[in-house]
Steps between C-alpha positions, in 0.01 A plus 500: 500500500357650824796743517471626184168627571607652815787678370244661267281604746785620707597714189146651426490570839850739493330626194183603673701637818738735318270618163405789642814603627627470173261709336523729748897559415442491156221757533753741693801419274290590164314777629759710681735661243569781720731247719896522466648215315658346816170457700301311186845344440425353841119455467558303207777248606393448901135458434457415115857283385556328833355159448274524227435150394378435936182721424453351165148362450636365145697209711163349651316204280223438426422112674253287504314484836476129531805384366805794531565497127590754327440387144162597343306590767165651390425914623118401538532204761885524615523131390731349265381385181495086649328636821267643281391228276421297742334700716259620180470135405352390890243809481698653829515830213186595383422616114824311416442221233679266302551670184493238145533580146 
């Protein structure tokens, strides 16, 4: 489980390296219509189409912190939903209670 969690910090990291590099190109390539058709031919497939999915942040997952998994972990705490229950239920979270009908 360990690697999983590293491979998605390795790919929020390529994310976080190369966003403003593609904003950058797609800020040139939408705002320059002046260009010839050959140079934001270019633009658009060297720095825009050339490995889009690498600089994708939609690839990372969310994990739990605690245990790597990547089912139902919780925005707030960043813990899955077991993690979470029994971390309210010790008191380690405060203002989270058991809730009964």
């Amino acid at each position: 489980m360990y690697k999983y969690s590293v491979r998605d910090n390795y790919k929020r990291f390529r994310f976080k390296k190369n966003e403003l590099k593609v904003i950058f190109f797609k800020f040139i390539f939408d705002n320059n219509k002046n260009w010839d058709k050959e140079e934001r031919f270019w633009i658009y497939f060297k720095y825009l189409r050339e490995n889009p999915k690498k600089y994708s942040l939609v690839l990372a997952k969310n994990r739990c912190v605690f245990t790597s998994r990547s089912r139902s972990p919780r925005r707030i705490a960043k813990l899955s939903r077991q993690q979470f229950k029994s971390w309210g239920s010790d008191g380690y979270l405060g203002g989270i209670s058991k809730s009964t009908w």
